[in-house]
N, CA, C, O and CB atoms as a CASP TS submission, in Angstrom:
PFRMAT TS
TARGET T0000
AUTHOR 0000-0000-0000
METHOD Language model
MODEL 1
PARENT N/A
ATOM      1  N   UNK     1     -20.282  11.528  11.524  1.00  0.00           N
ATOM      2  CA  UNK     1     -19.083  10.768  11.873  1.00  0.00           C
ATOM      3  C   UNK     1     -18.890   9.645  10.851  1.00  0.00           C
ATOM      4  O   UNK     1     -19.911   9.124  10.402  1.00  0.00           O
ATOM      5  CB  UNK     1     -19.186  10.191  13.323  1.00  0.00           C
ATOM      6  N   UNK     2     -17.857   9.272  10.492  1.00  0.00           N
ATOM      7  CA  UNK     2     -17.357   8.428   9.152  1.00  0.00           C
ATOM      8  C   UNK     2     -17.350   7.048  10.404  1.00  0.00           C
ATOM      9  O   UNK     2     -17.155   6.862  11.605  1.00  0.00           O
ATOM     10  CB  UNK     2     -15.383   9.065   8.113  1.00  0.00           C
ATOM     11  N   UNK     3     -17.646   6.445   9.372  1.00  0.00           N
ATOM     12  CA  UNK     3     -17.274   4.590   9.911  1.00  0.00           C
ATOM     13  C   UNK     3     -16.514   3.992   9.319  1.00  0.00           C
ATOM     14  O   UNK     3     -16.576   4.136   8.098  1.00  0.00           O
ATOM     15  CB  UNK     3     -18.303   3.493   9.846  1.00  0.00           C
ATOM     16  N   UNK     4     -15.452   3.054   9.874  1.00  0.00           N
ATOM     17  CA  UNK     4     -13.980   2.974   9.546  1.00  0.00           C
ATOM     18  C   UNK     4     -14.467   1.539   9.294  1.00  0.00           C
ATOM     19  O   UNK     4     -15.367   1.029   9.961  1.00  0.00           O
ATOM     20  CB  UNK     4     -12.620   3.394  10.750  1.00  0.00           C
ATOM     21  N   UNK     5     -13.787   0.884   8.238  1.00  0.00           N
ATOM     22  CA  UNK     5     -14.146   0.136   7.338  1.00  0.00           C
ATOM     23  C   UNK     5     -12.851  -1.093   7.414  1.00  0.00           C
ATOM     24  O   UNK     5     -11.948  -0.530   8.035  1.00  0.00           O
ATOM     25  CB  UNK     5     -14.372   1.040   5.965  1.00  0.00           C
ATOM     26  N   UNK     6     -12.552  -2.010   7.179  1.00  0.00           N
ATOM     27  CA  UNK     6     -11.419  -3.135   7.508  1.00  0.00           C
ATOM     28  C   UNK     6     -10.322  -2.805   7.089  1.00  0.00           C
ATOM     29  O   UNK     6      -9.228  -2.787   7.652  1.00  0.00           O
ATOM     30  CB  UNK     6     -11.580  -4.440   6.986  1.00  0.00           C
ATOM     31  N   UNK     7     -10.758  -2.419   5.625  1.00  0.00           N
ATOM     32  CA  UNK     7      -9.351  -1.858   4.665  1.00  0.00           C
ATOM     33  C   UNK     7      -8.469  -1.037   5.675  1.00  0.00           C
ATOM     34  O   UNK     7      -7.370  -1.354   6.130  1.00  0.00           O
ATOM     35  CB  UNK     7      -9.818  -0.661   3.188  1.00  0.00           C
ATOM     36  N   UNK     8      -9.251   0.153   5.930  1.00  0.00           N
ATOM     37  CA  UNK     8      -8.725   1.563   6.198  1.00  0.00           C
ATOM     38  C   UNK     8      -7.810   0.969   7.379  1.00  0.00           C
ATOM     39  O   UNK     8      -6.666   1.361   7.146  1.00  0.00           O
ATOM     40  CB  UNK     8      -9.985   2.905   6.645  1.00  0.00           C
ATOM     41  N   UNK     9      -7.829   0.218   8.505  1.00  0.00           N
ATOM     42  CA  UNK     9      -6.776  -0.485   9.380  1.00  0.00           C
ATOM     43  C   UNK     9      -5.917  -1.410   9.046  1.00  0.00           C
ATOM     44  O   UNK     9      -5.257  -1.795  10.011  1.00  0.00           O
ATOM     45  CB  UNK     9      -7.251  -1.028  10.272  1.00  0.00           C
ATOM     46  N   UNK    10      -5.607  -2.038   7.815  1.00  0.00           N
ATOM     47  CA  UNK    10      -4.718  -2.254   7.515  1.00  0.00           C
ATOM     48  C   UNK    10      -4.286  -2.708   6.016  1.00  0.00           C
ATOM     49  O   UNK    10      -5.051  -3.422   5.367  1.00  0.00           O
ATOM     50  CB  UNK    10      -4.557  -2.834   8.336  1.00  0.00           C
ATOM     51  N   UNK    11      -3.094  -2.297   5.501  1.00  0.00           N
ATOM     52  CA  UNK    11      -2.489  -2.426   4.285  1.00  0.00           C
ATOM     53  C   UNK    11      -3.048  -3.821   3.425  1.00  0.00           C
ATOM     54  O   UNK    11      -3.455  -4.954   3.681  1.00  0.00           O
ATOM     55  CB  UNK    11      -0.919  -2.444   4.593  1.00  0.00           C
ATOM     56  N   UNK    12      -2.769  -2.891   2.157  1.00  0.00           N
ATOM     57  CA  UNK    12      -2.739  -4.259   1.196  1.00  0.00           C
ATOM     58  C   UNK    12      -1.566  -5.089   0.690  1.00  0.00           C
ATOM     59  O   UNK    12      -0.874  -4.439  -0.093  1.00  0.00           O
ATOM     60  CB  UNK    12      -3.296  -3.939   0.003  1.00  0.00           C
ATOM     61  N   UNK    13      -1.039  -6.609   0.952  1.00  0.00           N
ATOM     62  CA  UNK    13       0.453  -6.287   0.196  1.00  0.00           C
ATOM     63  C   UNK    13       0.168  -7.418  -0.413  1.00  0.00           C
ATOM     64  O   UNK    13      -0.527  -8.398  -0.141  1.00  0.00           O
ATOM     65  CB  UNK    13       2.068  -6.149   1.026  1.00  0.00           C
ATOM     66  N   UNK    14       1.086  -6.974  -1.617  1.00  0.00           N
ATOM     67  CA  UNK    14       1.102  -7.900  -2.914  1.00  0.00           C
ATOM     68  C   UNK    14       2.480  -8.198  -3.036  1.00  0.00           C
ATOM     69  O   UNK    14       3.480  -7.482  -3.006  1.00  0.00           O
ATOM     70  CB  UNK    14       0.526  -7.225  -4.325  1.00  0.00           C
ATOM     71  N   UNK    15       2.250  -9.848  -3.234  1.00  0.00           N
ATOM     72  CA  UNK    15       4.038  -9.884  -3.882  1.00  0.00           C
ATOM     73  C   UNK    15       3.959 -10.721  -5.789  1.00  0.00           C
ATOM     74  O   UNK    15       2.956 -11.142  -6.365  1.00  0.00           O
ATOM     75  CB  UNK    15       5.372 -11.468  -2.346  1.00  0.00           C
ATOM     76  N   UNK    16       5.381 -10.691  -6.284  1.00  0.00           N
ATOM     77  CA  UNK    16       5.398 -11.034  -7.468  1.00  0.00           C
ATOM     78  C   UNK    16       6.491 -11.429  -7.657  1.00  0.00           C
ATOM     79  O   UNK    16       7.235 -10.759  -6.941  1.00  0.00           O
ATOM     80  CB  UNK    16       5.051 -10.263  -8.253  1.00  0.00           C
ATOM     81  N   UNK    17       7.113 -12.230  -8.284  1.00  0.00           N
ATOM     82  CA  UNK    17       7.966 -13.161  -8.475  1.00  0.00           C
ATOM     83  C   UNK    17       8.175 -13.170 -10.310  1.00  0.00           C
ATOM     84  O   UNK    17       7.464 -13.801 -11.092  1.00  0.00           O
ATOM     85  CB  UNK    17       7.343 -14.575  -7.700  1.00  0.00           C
ATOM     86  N   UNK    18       9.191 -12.399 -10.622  1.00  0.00           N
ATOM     87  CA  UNK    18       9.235 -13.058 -11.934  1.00  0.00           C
ATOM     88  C   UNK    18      11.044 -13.491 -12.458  1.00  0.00           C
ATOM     89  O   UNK    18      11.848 -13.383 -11.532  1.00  0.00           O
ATOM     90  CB  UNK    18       8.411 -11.830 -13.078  1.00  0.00           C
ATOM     91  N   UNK    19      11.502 -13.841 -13.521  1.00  0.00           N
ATOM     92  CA  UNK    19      12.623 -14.138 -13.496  1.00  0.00           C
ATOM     93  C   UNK    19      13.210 -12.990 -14.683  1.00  0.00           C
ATOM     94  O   UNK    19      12.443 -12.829 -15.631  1.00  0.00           O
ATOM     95  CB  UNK    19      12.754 -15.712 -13.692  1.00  0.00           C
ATOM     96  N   UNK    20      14.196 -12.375 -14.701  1.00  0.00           N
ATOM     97  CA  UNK    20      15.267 -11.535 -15.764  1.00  0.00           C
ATOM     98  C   UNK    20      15.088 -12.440 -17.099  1.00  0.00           C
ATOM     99  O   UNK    20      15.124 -13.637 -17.381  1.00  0.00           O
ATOM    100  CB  UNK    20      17.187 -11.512 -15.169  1.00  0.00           C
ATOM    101  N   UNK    21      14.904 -11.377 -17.671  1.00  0.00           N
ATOM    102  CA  UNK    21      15.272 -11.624 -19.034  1.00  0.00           C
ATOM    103  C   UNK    21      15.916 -12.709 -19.905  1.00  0.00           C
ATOM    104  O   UNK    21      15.621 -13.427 -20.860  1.00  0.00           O
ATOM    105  CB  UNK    21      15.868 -10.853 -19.198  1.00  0.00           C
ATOM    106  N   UNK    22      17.263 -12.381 -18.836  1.00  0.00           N
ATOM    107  CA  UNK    22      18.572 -13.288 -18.919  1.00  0.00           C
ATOM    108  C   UNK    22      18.651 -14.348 -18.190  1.00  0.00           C
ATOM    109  O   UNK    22      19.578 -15.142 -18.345  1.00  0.00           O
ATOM    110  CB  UNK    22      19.709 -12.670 -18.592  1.00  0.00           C
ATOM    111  N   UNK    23      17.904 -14.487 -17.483  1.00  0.00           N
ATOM    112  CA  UNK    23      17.143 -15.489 -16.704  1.00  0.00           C
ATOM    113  C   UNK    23      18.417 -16.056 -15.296  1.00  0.00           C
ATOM    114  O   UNK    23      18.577 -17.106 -14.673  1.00  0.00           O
ATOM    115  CB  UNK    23      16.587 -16.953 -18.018  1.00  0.00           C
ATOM    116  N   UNK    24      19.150 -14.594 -15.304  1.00  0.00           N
ATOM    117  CA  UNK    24      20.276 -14.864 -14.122  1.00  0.00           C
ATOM    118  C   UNK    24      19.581 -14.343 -12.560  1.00  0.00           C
ATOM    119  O   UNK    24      20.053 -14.449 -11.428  1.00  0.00           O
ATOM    120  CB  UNK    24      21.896 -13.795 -14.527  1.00  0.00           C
ATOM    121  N   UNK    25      18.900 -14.034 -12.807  1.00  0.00           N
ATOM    122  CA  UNK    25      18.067 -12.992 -11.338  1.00  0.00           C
ATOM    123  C   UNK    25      16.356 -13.326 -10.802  1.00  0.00           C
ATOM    124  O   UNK    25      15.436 -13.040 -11.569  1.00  0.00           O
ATOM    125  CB  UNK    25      17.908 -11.014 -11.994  1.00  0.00           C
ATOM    126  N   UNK    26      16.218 -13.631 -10.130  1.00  0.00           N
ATOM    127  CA  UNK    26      14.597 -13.530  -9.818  1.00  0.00           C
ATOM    128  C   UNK    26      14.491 -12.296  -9.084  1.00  0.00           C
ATOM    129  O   UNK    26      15.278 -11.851  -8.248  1.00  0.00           O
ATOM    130  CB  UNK    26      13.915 -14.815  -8.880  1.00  0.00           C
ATOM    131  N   UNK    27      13.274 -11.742  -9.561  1.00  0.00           N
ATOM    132  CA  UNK    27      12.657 -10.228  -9.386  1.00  0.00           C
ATOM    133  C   UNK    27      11.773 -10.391  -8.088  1.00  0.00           C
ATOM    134  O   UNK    27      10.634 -10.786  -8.337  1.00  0.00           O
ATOM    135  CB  UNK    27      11.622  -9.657 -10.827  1.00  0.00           C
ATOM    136  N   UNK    28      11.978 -10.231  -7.118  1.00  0.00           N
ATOM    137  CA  UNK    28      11.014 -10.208  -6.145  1.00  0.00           C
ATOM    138  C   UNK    28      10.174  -9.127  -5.962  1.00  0.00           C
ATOM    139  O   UNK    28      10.942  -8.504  -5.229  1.00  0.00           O
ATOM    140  CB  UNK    28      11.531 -10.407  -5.096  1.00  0.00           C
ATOM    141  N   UNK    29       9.026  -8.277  -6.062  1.00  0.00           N
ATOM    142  CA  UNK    29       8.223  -7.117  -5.946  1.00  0.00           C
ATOM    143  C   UNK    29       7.369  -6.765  -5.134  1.00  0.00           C
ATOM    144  O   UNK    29       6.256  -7.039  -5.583  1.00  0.00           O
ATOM    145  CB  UNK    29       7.704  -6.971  -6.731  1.00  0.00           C
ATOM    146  N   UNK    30       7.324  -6.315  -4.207  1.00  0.00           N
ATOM    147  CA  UNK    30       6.685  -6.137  -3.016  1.00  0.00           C
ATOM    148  C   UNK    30       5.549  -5.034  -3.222  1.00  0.00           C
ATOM    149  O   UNK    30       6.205  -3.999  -3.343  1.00  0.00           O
ATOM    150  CB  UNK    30       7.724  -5.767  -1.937  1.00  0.00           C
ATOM    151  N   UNK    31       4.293  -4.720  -3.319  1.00  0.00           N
ATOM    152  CA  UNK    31       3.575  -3.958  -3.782  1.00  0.00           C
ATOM    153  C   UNK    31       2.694  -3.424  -2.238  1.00  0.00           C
ATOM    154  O   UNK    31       1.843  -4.238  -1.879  1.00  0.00           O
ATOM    155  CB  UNK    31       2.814  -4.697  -5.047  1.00  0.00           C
ATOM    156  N   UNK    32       2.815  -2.377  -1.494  1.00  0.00           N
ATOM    157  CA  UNK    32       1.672  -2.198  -0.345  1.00  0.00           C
ATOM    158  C   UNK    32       1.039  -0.668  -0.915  1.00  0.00           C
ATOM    159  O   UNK    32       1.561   0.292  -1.482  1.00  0.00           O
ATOM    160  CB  UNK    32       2.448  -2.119   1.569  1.00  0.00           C
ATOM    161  N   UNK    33      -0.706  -1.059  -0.335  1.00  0.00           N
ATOM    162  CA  UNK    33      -1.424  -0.213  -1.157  1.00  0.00           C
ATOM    163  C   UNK    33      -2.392   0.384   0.328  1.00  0.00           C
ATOM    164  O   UNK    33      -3.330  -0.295   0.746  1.00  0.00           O
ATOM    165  CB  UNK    33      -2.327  -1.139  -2.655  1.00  0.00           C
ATOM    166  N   UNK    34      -2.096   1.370   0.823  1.00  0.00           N
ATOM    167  CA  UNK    34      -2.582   1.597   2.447  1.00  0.00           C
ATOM    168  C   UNK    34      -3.722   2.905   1.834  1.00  0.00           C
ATOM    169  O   UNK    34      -3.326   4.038   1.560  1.00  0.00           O
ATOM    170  CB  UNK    34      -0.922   2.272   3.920  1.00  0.00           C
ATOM    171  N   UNK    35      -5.083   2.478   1.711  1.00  0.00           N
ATOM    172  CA  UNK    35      -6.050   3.147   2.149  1.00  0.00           C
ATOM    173  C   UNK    35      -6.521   3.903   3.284  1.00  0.00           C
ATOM    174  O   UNK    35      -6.644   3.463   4.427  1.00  0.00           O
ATOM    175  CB  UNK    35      -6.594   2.599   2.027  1.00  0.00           C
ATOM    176  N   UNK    36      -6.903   5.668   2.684  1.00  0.00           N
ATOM    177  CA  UNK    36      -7.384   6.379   4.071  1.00  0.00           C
ATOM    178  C   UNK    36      -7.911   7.522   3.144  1.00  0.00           C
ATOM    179  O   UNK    36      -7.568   8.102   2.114  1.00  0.00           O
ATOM    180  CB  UNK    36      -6.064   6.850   5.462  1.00  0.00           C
ATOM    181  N   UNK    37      -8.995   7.540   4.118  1.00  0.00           N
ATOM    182  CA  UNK    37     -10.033   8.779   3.564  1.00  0.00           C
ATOM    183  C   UNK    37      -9.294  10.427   3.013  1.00  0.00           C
ATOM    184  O   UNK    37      -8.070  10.539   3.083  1.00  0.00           O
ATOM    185  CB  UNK    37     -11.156   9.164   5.077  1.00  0.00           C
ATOM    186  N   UNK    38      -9.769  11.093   2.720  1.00  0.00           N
ATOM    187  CA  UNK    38      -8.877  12.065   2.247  1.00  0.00           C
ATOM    188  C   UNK    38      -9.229  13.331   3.930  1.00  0.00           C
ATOM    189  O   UNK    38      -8.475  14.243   4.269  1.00  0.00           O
ATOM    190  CB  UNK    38      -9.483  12.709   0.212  1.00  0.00           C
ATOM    191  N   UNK    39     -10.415  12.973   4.569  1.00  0.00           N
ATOM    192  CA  UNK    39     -10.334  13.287   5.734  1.00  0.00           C
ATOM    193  C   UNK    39      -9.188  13.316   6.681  1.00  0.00           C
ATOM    194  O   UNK    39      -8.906  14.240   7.443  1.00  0.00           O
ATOM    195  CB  UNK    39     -11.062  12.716   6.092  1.00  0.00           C
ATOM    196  N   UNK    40      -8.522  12.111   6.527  1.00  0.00           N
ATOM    197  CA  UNK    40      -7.516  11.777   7.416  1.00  0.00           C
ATOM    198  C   UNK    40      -6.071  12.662   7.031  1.00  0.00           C
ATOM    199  O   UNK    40      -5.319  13.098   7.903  1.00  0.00           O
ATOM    200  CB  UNK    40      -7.342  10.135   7.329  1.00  0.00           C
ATOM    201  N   UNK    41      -5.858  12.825   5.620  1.00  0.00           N
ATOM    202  CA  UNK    41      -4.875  12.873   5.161  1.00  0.00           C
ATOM    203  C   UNK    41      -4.897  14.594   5.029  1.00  0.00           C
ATOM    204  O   UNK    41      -3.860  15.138   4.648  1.00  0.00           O
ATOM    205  CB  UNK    41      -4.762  11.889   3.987  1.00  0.00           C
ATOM    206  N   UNK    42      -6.286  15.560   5.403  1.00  0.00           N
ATOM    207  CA  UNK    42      -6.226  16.512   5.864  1.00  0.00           C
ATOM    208  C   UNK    42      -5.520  17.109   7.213  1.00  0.00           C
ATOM    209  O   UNK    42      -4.939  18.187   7.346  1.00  0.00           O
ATOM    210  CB  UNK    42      -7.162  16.588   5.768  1.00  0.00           C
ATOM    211  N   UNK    43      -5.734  16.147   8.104  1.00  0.00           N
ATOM    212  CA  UNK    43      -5.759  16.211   9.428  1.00  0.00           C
ATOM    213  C   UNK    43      -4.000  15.942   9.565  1.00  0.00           C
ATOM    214  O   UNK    43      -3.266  16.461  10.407  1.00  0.00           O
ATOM    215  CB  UNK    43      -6.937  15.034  10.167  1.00  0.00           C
ATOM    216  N   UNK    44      -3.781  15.417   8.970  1.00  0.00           N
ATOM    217  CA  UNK    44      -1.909  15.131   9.396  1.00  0.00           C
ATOM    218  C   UNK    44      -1.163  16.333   8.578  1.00  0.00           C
ATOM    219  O   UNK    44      -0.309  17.009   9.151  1.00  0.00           O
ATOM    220  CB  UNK    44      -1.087  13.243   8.645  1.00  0.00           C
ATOM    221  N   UNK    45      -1.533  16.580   7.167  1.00  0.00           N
ATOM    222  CA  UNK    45      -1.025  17.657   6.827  1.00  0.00           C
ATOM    223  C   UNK    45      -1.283  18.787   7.527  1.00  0.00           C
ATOM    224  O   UNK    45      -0.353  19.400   8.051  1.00  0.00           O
ATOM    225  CB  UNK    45      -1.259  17.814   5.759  1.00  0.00           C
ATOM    226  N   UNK    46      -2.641  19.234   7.635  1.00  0.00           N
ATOM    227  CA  UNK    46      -3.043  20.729   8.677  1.00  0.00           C
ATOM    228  C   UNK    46      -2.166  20.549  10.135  1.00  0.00           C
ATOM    229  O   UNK    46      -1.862  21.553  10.778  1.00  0.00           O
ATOM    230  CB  UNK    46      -5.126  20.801   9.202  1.00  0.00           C
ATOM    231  N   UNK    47      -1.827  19.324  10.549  1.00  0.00           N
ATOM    232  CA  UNK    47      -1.238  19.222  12.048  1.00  0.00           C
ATOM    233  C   UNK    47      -0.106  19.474  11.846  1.00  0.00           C
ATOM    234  O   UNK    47       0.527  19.874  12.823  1.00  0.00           O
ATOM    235  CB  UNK    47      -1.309  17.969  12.856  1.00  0.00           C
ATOM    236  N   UNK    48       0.657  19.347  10.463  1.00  0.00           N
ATOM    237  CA  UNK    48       2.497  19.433   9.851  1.00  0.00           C
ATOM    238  C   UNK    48       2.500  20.957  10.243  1.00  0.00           C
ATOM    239  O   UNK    48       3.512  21.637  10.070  1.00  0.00           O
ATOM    240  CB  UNK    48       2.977  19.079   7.657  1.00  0.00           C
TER
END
């Protein structure tokens, strides 16, 4: 049996802030990075 680890319950999110070129716009970037065993990701496809 696998032991579920902090990550694996919940997302990673990153943000970033930079300004245009033209310096008319700020870029806001939202980055989420959701970890899960490749176990898991068997189990939802085989259930599709």
């Amino acid at each position: 049996m696998e032991t579920k680890t902090e990550y694996e319950n919940k997302p990673i999110v990153e943000t970033q802030l930079s300004m245009s070129k033209d310096k008319k716009y700020v870029i806001h970037k939202t980055i989420i990075t959701d970890i899960k065993p490749v176990k898991y990701w068997e189990k939802v496809i085989g259930g599709a």
